[in-house]
mmCIF file as Biopython writes it, N, C-alpha, C and O atoms, coordinates in Angstrom:
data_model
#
loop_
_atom_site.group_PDB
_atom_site.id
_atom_site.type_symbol
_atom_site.label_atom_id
_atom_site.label_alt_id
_atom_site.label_comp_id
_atom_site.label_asym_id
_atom_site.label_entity_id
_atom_site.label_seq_id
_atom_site.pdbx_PDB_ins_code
_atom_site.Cartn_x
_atom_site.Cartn_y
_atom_site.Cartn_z
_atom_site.occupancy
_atom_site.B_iso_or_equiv
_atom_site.auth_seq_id
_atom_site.auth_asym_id
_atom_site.pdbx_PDB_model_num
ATOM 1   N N  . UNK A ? 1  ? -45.598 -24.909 -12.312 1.0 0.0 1  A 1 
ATOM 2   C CA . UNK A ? 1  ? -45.162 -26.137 -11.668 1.0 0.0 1  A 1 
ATOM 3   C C  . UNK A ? 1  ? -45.919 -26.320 -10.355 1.0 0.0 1  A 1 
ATOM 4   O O  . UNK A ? 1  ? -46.238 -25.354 -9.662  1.0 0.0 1  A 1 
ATOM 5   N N  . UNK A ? 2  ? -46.229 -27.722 -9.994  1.0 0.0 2  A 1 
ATOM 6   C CA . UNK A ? 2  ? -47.035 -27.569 -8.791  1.0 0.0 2  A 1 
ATOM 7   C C  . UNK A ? 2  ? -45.974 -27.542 -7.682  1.0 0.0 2  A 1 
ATOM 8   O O  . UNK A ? 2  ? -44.776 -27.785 -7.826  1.0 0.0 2  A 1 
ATOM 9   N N  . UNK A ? 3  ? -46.651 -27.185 -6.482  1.0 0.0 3  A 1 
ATOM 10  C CA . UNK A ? 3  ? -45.398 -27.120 -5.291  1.0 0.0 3  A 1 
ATOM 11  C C  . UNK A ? 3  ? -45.846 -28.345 -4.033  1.0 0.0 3  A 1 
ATOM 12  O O  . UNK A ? 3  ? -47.019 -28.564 -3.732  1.0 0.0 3  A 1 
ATOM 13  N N  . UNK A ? 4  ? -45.099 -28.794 -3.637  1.0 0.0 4  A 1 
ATOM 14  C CA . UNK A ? 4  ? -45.648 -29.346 -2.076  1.0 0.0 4  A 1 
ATOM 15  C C  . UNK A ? 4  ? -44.534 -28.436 -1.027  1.0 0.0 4  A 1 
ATOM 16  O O  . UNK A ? 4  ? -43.479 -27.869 -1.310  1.0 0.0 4  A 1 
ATOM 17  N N  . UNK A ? 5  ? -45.234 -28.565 0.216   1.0 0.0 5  A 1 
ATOM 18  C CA . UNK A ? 5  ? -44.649 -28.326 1.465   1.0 0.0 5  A 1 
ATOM 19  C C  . UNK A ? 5  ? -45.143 -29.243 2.425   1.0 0.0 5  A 1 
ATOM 20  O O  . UNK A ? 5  ? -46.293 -29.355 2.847   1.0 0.0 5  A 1 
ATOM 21  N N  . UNK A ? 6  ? -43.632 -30.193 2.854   1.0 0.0 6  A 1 
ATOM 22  C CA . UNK A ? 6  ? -43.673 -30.820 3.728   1.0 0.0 6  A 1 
ATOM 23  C C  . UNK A ? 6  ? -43.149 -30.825 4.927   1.0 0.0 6  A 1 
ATOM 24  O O  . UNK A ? 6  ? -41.950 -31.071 4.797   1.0 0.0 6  A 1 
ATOM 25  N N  . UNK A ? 7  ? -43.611 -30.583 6.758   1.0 0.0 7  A 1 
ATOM 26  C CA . UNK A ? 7  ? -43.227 -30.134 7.214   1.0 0.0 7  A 1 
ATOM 27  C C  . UNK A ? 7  ? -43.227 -31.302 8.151   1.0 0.0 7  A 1 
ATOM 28  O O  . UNK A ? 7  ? -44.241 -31.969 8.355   1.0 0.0 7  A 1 
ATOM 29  N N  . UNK A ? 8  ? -41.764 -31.600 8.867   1.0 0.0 8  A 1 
ATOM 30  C CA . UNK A ? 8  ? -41.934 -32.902 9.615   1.0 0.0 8  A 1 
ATOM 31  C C  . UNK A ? 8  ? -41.500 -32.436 10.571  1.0 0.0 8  A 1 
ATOM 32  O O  . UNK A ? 8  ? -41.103 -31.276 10.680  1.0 0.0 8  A 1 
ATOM 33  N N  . UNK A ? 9  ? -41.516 -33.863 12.003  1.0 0.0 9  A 1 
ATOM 34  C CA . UNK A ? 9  ? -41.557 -33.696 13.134  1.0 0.0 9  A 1 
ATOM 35  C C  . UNK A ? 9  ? -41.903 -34.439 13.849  1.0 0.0 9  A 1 
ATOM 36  O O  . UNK A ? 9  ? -42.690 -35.347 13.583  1.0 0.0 9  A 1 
ATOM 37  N N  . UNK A ? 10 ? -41.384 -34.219 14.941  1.0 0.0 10 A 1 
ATOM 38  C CA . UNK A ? 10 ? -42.140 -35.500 16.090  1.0 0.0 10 A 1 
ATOM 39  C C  . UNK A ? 10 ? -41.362 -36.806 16.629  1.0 0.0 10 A 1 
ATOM 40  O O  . UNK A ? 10 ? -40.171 -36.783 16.320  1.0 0.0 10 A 1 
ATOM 41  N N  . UNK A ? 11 ? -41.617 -37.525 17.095  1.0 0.0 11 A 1 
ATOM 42  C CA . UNK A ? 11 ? -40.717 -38.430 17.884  1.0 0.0 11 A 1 
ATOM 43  C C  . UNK A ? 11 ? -39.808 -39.541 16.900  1.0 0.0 11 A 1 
ATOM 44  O O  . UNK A ? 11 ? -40.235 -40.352 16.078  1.0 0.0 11 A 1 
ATOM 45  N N  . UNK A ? 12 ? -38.525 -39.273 17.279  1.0 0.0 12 A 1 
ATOM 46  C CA . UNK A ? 12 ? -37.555 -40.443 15.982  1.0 0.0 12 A 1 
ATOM 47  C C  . UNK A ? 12 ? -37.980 -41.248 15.959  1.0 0.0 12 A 1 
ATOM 48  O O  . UNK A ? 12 ? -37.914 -41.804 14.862  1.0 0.0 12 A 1 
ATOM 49  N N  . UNK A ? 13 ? -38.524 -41.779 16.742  1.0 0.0 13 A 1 
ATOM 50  C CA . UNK A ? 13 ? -38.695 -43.444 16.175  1.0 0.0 13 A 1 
ATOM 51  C C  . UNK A ? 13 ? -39.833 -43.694 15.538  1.0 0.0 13 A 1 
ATOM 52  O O  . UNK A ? 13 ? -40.169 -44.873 15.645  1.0 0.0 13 A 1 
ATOM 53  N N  . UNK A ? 14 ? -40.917 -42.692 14.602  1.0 0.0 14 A 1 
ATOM 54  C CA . UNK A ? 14 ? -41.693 -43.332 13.895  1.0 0.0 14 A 1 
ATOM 55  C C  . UNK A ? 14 ? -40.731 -42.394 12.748  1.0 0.0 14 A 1 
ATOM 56  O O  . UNK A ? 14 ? -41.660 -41.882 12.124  1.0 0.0 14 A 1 
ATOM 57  N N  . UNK A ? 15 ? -39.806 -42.000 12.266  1.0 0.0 15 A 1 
ATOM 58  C CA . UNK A ? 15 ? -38.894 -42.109 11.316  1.0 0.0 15 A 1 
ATOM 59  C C  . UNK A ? 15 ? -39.348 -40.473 10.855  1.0 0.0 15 A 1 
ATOM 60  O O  . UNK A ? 15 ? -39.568 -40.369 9.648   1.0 0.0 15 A 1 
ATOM 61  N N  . UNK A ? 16 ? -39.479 -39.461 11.499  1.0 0.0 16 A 1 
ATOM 62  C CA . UNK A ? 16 ? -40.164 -38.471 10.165  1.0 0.0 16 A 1 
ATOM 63  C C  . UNK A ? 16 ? -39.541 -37.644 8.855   1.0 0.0 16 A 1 
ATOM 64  O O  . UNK A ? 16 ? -39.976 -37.022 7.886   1.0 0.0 16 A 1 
ATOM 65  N N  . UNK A ? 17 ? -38.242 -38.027 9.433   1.0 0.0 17 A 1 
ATOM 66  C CA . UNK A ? 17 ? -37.379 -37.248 8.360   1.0 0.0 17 A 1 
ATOM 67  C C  . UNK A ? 17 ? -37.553 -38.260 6.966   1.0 0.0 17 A 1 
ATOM 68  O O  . UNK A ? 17 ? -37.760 -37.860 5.821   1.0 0.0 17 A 1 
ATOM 69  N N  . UNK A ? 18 ? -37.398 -39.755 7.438   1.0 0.0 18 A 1 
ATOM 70  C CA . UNK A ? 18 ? -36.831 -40.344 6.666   1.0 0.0 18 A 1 
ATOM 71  C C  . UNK A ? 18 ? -38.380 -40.621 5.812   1.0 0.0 18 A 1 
ATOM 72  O O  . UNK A ? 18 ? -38.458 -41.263 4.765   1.0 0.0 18 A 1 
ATOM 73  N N  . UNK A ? 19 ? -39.405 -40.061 6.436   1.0 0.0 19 A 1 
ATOM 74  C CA . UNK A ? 19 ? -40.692 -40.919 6.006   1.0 0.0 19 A 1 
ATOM 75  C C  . UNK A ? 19 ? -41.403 -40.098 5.127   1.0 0.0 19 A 1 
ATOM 76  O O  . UNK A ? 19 ? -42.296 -40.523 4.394   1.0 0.0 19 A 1 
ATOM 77  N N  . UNK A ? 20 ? -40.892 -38.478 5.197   1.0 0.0 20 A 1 
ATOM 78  C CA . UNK A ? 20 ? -41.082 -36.998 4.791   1.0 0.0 20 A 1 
ATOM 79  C C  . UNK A ? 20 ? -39.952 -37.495 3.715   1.0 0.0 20 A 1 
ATOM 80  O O  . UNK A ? 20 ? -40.725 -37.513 2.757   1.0 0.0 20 A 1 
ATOM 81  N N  . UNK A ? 21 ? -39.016 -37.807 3.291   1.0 0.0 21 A 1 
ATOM 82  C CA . UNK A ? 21 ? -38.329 -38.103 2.187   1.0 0.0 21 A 1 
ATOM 83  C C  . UNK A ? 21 ? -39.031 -38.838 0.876   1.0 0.0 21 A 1 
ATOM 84  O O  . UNK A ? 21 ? -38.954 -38.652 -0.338  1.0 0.0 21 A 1 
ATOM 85  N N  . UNK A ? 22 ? -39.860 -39.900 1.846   1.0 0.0 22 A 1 
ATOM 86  C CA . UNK A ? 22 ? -40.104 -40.683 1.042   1.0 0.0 22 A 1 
ATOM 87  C C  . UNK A ? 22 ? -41.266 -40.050 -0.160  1.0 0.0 22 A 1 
ATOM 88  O O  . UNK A ? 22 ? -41.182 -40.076 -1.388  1.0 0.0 22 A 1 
ATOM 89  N N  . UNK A ? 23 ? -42.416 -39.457 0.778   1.0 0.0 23 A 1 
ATOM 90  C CA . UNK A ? 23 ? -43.014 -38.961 0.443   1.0 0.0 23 A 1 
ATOM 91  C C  . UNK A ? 23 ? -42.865 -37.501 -0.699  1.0 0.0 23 A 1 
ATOM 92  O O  . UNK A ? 23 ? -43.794 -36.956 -1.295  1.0 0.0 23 A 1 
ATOM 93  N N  . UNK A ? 24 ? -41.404 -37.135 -0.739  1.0 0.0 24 A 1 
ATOM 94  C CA . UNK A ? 24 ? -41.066 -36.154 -1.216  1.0 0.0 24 A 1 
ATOM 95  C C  . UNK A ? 24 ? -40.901 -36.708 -2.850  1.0 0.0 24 A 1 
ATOM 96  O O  . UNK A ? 24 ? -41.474 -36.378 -3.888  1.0 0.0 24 A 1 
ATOM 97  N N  . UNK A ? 25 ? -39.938 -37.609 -2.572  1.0 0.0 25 A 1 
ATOM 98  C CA . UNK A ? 25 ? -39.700 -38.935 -3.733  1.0 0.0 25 A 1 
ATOM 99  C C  . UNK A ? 25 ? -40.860 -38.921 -4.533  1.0 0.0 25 A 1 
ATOM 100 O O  . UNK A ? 25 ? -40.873 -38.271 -5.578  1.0 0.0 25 A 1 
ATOM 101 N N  . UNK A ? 26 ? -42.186 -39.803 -4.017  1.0 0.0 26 A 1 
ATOM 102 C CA . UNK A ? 26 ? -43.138 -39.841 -4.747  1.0 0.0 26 A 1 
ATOM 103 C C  . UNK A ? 26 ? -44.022 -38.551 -5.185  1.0 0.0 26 A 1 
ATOM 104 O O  . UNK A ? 26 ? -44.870 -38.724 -6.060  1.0 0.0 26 A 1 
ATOM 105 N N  . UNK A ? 27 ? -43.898 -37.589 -4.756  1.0 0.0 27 A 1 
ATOM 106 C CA . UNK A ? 27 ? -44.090 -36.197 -5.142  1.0 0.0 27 A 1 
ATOM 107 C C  . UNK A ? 27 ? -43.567 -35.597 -6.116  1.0 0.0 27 A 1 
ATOM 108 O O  . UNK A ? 27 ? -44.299 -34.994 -6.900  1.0 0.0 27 A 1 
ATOM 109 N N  . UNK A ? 28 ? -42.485 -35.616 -6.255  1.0 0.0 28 A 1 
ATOM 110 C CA . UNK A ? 28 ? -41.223 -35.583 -7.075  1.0 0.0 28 A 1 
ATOM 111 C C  . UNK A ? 28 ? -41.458 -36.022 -8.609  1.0 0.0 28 A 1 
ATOM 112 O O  . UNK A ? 28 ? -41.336 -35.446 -9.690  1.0 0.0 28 A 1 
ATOM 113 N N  . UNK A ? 29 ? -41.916 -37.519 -8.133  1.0 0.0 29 A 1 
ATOM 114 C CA . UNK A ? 29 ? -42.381 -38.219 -9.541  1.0 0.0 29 A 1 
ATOM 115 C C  . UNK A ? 29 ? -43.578 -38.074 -10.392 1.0 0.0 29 A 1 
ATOM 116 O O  . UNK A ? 29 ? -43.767 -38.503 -11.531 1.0 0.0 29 A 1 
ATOM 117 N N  . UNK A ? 30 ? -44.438 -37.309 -9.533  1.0 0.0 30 A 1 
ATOM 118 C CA . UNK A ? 30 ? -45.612 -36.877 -10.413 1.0 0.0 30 A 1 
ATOM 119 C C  . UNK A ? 30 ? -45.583 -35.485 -10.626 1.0 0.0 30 A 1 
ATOM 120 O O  . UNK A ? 30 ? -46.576 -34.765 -10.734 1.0 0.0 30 A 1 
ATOM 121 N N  . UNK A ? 31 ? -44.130 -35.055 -10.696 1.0 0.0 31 A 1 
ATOM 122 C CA . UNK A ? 31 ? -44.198 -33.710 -11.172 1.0 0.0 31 A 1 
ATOM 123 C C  . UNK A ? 31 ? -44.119 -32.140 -10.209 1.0 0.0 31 A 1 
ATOM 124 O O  . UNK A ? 31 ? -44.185 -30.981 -10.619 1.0 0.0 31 A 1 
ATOM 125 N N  . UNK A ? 32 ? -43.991 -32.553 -9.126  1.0 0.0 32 A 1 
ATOM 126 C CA . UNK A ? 32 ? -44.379 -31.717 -8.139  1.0 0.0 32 A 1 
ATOM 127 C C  . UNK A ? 32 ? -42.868 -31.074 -7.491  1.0 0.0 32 A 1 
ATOM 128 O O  . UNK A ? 32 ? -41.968 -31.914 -7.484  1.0 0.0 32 A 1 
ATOM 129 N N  . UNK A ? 33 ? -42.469 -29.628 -6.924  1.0 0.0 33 A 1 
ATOM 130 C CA . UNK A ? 33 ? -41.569 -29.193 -6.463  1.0 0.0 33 A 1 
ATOM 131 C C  . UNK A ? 33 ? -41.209 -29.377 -5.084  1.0 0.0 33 A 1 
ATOM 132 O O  . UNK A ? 33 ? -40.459 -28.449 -4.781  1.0 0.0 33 A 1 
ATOM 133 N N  . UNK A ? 34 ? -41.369 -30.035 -4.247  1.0 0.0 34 A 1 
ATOM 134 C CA . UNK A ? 34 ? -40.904 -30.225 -3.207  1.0 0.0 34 A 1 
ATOM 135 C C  . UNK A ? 34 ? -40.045 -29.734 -2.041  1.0 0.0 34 A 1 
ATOM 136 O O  . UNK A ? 34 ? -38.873 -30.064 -1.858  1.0 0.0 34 A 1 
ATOM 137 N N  . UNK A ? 35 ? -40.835 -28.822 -1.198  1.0 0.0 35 A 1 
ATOM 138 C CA . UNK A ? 35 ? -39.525 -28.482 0.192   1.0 0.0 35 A 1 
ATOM 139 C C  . UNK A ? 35 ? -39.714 -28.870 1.675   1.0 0.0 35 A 1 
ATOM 140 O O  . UNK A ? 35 ? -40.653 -28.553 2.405   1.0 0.0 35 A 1 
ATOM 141 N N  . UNK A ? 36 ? -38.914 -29.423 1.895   1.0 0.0 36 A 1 
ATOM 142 C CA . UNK A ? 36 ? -38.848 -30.297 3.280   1.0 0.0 36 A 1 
ATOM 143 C C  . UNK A ? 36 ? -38.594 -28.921 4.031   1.0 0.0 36 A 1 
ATOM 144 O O  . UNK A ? 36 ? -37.976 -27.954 3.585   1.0 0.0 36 A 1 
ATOM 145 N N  . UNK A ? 37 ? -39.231 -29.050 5.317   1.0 0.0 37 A 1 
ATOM 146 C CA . UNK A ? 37 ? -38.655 -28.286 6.297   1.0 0.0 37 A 1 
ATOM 147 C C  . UNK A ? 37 ? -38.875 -29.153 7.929   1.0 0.0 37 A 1 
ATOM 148 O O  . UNK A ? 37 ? -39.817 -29.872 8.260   1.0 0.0 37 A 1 
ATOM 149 N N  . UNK A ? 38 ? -38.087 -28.908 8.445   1.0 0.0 38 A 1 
ATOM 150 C CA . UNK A ? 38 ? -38.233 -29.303 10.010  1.0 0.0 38 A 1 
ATOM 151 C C  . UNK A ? 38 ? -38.833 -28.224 11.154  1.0 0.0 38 A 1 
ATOM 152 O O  . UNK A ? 38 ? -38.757 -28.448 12.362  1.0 0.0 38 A 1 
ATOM 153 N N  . UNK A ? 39 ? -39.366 -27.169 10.649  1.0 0.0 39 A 1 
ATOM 154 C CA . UNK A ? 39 ? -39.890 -26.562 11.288  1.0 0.0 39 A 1 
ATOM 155 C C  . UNK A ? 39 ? -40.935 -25.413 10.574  1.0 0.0 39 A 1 
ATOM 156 O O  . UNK A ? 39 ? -40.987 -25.331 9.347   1.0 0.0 39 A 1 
ATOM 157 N N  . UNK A ? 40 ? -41.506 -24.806 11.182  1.0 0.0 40 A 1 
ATOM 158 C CA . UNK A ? 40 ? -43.009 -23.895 10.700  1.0 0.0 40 A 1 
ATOM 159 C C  . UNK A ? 40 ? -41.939 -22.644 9.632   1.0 0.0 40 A 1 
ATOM 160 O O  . UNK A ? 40 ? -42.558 -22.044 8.753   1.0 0.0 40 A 1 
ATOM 161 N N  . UNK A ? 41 ? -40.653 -22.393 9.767   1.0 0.0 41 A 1 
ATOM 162 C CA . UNK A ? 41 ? -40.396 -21.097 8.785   1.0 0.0 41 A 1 
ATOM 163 C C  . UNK A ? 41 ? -40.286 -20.933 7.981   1.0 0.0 41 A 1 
ATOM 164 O O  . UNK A ? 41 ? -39.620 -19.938 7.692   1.0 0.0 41 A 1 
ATOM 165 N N  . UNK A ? 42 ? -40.983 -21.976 6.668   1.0 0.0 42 A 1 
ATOM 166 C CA . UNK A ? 42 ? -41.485 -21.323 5.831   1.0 0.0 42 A 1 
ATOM 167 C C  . UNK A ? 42 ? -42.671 -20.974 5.812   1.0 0.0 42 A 1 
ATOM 168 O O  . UNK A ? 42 ? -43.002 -20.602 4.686   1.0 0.0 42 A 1 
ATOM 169 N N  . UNK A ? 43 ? -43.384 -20.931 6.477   1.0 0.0 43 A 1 
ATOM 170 C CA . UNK A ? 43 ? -45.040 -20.557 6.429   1.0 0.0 43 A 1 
ATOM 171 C C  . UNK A ? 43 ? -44.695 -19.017 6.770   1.0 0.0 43 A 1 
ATOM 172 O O  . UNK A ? 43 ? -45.317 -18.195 6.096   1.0 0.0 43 A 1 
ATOM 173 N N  . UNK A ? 44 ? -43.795 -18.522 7.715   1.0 0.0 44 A 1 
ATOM 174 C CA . UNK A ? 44 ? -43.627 -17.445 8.163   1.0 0.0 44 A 1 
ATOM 175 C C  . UNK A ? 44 ? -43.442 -16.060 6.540   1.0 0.0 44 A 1 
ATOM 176 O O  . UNK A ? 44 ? -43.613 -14.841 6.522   1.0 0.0 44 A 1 
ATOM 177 N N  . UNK A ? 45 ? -43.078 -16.947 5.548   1.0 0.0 45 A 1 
ATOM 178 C CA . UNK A ? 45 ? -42.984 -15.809 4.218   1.0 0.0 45 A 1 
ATOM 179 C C  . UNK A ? 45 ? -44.061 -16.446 3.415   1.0 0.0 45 A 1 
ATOM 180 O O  . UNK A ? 45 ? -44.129 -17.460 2.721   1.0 0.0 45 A 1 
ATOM 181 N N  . UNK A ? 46 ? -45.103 -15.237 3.847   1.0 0.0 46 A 1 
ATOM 182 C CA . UNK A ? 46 ? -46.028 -15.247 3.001   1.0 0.0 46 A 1 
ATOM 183 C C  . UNK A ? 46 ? -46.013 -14.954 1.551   1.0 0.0 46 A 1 
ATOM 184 O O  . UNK A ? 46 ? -46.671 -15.684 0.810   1.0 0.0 46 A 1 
ATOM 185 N N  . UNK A ? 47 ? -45.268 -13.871 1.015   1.0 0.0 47 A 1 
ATOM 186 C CA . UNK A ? 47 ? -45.383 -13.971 -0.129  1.0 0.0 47 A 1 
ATOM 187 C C  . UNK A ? 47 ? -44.658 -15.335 -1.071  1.0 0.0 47 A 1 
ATOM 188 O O  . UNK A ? 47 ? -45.042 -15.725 -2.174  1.0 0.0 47 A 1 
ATOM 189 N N  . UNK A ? 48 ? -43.818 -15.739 -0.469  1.0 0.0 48 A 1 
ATOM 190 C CA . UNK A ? 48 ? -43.368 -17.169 -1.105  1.0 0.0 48 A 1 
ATOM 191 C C  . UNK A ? 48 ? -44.407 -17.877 -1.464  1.0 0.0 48 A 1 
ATOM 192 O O  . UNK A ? 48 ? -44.741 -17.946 -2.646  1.0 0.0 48 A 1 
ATOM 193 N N  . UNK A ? 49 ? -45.098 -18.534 -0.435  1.0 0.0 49 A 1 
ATOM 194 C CA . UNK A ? 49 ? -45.580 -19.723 -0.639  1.0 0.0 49 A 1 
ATOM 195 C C  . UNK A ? 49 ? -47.328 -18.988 -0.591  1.0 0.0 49 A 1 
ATOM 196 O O  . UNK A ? 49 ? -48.291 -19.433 0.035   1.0 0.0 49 A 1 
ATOM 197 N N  . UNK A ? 50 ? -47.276 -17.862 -1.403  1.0 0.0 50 A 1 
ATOM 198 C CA . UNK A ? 50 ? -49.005 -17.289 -1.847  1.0 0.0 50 A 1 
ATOM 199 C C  . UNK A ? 50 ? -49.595 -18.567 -2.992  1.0 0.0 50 A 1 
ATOM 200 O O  . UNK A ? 50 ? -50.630 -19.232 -3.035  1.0 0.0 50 A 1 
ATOM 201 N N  . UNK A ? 51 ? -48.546 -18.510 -3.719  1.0 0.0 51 A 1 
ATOM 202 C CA . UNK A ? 51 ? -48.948 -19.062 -4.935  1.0 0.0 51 A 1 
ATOM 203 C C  . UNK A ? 51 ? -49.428 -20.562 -4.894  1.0 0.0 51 A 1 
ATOM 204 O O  . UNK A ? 51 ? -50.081 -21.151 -5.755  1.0 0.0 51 A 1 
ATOM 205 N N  . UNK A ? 52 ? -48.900 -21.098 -3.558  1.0 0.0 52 A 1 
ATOM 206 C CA . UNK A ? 52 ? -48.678 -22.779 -3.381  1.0 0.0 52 A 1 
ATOM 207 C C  . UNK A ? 52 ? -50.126 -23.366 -3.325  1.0 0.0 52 A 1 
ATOM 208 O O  . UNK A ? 52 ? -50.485 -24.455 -3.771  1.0 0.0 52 A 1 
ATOM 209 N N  . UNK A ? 53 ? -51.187 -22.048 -2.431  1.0 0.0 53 A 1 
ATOM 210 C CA . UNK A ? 53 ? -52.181 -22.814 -1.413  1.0 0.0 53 A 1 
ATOM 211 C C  . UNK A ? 53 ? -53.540 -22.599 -2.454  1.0 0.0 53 A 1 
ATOM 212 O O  . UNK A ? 53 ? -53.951 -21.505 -2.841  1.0 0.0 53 A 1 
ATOM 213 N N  . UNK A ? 54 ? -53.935 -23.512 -2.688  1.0 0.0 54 A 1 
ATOM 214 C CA . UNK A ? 54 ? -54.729 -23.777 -3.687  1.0 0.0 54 A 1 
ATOM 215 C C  . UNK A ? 54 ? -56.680 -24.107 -2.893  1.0 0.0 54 A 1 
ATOM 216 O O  . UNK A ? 54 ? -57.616 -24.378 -3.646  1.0 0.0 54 A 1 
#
């Protein structure tokens, strides 16, 4: 299965949670596994996300 990692942030008012959703959505639809995070810790487990980085 393919994976994304999306990691948002940054000032509310250009929306990032909601804009990192969206984008998750259309990710979603072409097949892809999707994990939102609001901050860098998942990068911190490397063996997780070995398989992701292509």
């Amino acid at each position: 299965m393919k994976q994304a990692l999306i990691i948002y942030g940054g000032w509310e008012g250009h929306a990032p949670k909601e804009t990192s959703q969206f984008y998750q959505t259309l990710l979603e639809s072409e097949g892809y596994q999707v994990t939102l995070a609001s901050d860098f810790e998942p990068l911190y487990h490397k063996e997780e996300i070995k398989g992701w980085i292509c």
